[in-house]
C-alpha positions in Angstrom: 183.0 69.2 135.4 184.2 68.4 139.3 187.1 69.8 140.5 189.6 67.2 141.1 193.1 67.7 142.2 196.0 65.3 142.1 197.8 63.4 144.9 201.0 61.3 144.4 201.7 58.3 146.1 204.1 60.0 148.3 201.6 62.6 149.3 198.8 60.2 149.5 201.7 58.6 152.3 201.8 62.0 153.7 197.8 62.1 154.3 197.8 58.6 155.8 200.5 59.1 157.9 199.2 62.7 159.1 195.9 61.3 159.7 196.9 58.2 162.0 199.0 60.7 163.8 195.8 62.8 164.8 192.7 60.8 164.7 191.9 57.3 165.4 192.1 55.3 161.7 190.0 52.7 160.1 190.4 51.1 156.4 191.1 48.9 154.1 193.2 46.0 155.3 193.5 42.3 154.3 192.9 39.5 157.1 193.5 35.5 156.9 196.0 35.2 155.4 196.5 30.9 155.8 192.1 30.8 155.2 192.3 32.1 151.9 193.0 30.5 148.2 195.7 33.1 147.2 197.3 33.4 150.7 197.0 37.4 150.5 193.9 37.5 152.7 190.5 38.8 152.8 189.2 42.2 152.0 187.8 43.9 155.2 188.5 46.8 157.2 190.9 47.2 160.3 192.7 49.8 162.4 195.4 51.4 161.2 198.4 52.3 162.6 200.9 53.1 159.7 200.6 53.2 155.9 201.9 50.0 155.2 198.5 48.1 157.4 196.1 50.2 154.6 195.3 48.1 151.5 193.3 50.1 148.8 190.9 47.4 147.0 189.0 47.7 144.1 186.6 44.6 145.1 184.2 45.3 148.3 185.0 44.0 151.6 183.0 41.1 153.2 181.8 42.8 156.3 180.6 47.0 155.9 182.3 49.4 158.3 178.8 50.2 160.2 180.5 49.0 163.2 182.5 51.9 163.4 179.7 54.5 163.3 177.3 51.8 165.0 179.1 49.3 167.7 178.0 45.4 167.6 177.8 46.2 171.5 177.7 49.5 173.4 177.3 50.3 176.8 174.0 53.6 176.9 173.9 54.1 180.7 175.8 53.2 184.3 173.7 52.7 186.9 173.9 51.9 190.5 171.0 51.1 192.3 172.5 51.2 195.8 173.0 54.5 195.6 170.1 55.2 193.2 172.4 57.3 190.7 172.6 56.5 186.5 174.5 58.2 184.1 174.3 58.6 180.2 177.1 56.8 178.2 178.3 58.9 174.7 181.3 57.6 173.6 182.8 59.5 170.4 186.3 59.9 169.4 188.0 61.8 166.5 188.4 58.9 163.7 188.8 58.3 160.0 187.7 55.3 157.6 189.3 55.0 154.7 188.3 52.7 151.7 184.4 53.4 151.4 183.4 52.5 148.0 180.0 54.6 146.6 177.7 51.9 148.2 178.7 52.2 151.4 178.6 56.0 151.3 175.3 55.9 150.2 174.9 52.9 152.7 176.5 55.6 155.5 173.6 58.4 154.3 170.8 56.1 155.1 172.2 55.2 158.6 172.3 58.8 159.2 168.9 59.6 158.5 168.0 56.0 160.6 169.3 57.4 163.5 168.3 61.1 162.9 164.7 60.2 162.6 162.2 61.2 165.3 163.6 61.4 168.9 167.4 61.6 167.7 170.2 58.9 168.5 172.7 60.8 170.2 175.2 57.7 170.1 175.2 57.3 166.6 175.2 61.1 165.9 177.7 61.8 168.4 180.4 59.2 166.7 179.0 60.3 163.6 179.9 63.6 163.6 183.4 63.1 164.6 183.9 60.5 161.6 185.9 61.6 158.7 184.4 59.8 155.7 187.4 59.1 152.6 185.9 57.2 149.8 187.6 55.1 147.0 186.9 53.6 143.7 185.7 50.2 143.1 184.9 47.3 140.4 182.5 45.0 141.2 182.8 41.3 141.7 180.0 38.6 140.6 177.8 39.9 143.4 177.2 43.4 143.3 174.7 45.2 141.6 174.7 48.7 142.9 174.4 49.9 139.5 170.7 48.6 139.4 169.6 50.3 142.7 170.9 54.2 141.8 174.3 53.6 144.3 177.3 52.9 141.6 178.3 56.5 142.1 178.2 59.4 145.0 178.5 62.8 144.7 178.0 63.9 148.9 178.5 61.6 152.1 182.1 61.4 152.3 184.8 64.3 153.0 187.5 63.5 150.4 187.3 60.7 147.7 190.7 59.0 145.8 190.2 58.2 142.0 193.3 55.7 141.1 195.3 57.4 138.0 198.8 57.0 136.7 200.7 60.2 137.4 201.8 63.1 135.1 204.8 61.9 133.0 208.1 63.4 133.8 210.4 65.1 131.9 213.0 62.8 129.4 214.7 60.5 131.4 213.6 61.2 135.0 211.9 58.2 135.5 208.4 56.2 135.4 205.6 57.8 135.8 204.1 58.6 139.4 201.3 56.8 139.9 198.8 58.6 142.3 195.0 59.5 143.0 192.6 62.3 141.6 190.8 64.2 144.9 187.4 65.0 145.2 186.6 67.0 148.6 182.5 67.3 149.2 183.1 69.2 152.8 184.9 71.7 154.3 186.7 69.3 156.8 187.5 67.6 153.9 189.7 70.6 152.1 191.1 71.6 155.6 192.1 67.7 156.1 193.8 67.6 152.5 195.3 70.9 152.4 196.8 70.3 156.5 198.6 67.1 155.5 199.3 67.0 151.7 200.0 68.8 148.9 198.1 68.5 145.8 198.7 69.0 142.0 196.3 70.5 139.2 194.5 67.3 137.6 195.5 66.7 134.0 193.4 66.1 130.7 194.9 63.0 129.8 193.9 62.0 133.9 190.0 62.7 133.5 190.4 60.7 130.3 191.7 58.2 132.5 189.0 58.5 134.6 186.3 58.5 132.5 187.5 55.2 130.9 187.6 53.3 134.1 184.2 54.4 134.9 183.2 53.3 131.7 184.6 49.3 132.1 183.2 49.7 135.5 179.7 50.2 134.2 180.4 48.0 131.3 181.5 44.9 134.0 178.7 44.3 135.9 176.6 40.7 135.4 174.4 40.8 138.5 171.9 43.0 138.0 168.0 43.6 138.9 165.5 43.4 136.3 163.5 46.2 136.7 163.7 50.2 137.5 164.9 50.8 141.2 161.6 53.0 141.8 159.7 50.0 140.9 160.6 47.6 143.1 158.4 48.3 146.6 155.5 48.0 144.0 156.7 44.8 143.1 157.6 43.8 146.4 154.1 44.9 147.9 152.3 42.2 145.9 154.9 39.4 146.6 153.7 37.9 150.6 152.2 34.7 148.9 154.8 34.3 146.6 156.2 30.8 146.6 159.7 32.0 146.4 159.4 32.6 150.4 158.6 29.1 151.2 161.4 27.9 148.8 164.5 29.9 150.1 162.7 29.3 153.5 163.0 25.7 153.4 167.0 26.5 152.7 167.8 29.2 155.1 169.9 28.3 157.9 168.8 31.5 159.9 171.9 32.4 161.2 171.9 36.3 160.6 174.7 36.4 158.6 172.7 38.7 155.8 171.9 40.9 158.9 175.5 41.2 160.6 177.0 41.9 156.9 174.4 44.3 155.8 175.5 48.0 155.8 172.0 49.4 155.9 170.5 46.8 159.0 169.9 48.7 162.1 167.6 46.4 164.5 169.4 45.8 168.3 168.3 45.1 171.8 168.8 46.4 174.9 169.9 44.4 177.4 170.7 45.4 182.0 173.4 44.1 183.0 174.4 43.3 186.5 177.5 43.3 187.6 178.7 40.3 190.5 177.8 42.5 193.5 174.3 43.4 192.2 174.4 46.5 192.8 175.9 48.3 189.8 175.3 47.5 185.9 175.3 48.6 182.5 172.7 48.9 180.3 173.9 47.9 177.0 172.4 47.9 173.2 173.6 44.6 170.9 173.2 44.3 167.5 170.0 41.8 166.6 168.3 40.6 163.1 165.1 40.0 161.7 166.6 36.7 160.3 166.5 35.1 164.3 164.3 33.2 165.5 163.7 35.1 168.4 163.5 38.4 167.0 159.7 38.8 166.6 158.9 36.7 169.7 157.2 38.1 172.8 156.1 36.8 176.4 153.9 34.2 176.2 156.6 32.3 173.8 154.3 33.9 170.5 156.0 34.5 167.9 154.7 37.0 165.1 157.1 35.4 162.4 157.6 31.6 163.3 158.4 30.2 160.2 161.8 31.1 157.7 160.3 32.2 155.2 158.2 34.5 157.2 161.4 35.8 158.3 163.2 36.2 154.9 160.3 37.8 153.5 160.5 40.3 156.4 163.8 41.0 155.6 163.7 41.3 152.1 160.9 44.3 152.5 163.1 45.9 154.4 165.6 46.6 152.3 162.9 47.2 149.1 159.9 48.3 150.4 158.1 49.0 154.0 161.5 51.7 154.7 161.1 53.5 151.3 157.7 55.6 152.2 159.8 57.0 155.3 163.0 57.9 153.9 162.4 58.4 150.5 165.2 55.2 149.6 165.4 51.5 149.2 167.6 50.3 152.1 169.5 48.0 149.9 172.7 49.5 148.5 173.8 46.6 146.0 176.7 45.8 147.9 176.1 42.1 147.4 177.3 41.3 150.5 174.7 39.1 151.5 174.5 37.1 148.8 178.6 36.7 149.0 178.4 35.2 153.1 174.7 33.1 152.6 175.5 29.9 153.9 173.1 28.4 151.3 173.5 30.8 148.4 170.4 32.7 148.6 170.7 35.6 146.3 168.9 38.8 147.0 169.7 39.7 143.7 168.3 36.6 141.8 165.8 36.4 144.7 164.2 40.1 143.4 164.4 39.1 139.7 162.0 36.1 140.3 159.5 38.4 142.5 160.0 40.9 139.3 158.8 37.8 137.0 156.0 36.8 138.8 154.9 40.5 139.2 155.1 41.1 135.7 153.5 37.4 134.6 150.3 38.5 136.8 150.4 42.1 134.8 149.5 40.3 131.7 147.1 37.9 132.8 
């Protein structure tokens, strides 16, 4: 069985509040307020200042924090060509995210061996290596499915994770029970991080019983779900380019890139030189892009090598299930749901796979 210790609210205060004191913080927060239905705000993560700003939510957030590890817009080099100098730009500082449910850990893990592979990203590496990873537990909504692609639950990636429990009753009359989280600690930063700034208890029996039965309804709550064994599905997806599904959700697709700005596992940018007003000096700077844009396959000349919608959905829907798996070993989708949750039009990835699974298994028995 893991080791798990136990942290009390007040101590979980502690580690929050010893944390934004030393590093630069990320988490949980919720934003909108006046936009949503409730008035409490969306789920998505924020900086954090003080302990109050954090929100711990069970339900996913609608954007990933791969912006954190991986900048919408970065600047790689300075350059002047006046007087014919450049200089590298690594830009890293010592920061925590907070809130990371298992998907995005695992989500997290694949960046890592993204920008690891062949000639090394030092960017990415750089921030990544000064990033304190804490994980938290989750339930998931109508959209996620992580428990049919092998990423419900994570044992490495993250420095500490927080189970929610209630705490260990007190003696006769000394009050309610302390409501608090069970620690797991995967690193050595992660012990040295816990043990600097809180103090933790020896986890109780009747709180791995507690545990145990959450993760149970959580595995018991899911409705989306993928049709067929996670190893399966670049098979399946290999036979699918003239499947008609692509000209259907094609004919729908707005092609905005929202799937690929909300995706934790998408990794395409450009690289753009910028000039500055005198001409002289400029930056050269990397911007996220998607497969999902129009422009994104195009070359000089005006050619395009995926013209049509559907060309580009299908595209992007290998990604995640098949052309990446042969050189890392993973599917690149996480279950997260995400871009299903922000499709303008309602394409599902989800319900998308589960008619390529039908048609693949149709053509089996012909």
């Amino acid at each position: 069985m893991e080791k798990f210790s136990f942290l009390s609210n007040k101590e979980f205060r502690k580690l929050v509040e010893g944390l934004t004191g030393s590093f630069t913080v990320y988490g949980t927060v919720r934003k909108d307020a006046r936009l949503s239905a409730a008035g409490d705000g969306f789920p998505a993560y924020g900086r954090i200042s003080c302990f109050e700003d954090l929100v711990l939510g069970l339900t996913p957030t609608h954007l990933s924090a791969k912006e954190f590890l991986f900048p919408q817009r970065e600047t790689l080099l300075k350059f002047d060509i006046e007087k014919m100098t450049h200089a590298a730009v690594v830009e890293a500082v010592d920061q925590v995210i907070i809130g990371l449910h298992p998907c995005d850990i695992h989500a997290v893990g694949l960046m890592d061996r993204v920008f690891a592979y062949g000639k090394p990203d030092v960017n990415y590496l750089a921030r990544r290596a000064k990033t304190v990873i804490i994980g938290t537990d989750c339930m998931p909504d109508r959209f996620c499915f992580c428990k049919s692609v092998d990423t419900m639950n994570v044992d490495a990636g993250f420095d500490i994770f927080l189970h929610r429990v209630k705490g260990v009753e007190p003696p006769q009359g000394a009050g309610p029970p302390q409501n608090g989280f069970l620690v797991r600690t995967a690193t050595d930063r992660g012990k040295t991080i816990l043990s600097k700034y809180a103090k933790a208890k020896k986890a109780s029996l009747k709180q791995l019983d507690e545990i145990a039965a959450f993760e149970k309804k959580r595995e018991d709550s899911f409705t989306a779900h993928i049709d067929a064994p996670a190893g399966q599905l670049p098979e399946i997806y290999s036979k699918s380019d003239e499947s008609p599904v692509w000209e259907r959700i094609g004919a729908i697709c707005y092609g905005c890139g929202s799937c690929n700005n909300v995706c934790p596992t998408c990794y395409c940018f450009d690289v753009k030189d910028e000039m500055k007003s005198n001409l002289n000096e400029g930056e050269r700077v990397r911007v996220w892009d998607g497969c999902t844009l129009e422009d994104f396959a195009k070359v000089t000349g005006g050619h395009n090598f995926r013209r049509t919608r559907s060309d580009r959905l299908r595209h992007r829907f290998n990604r995640k299930f098949n052309y990446l798996t042969g050189r890392f070993g993973a599917l690149f989708c996480v279950g997260c749901g995400r871009c299903s949750r922000t499709c303008l039009v309602q394409i599902n990835i989800s319900e998308v796979t589960n008619e390529l699974i039908r048609e693949y298994n149709a053509k089996k028995r012909q």
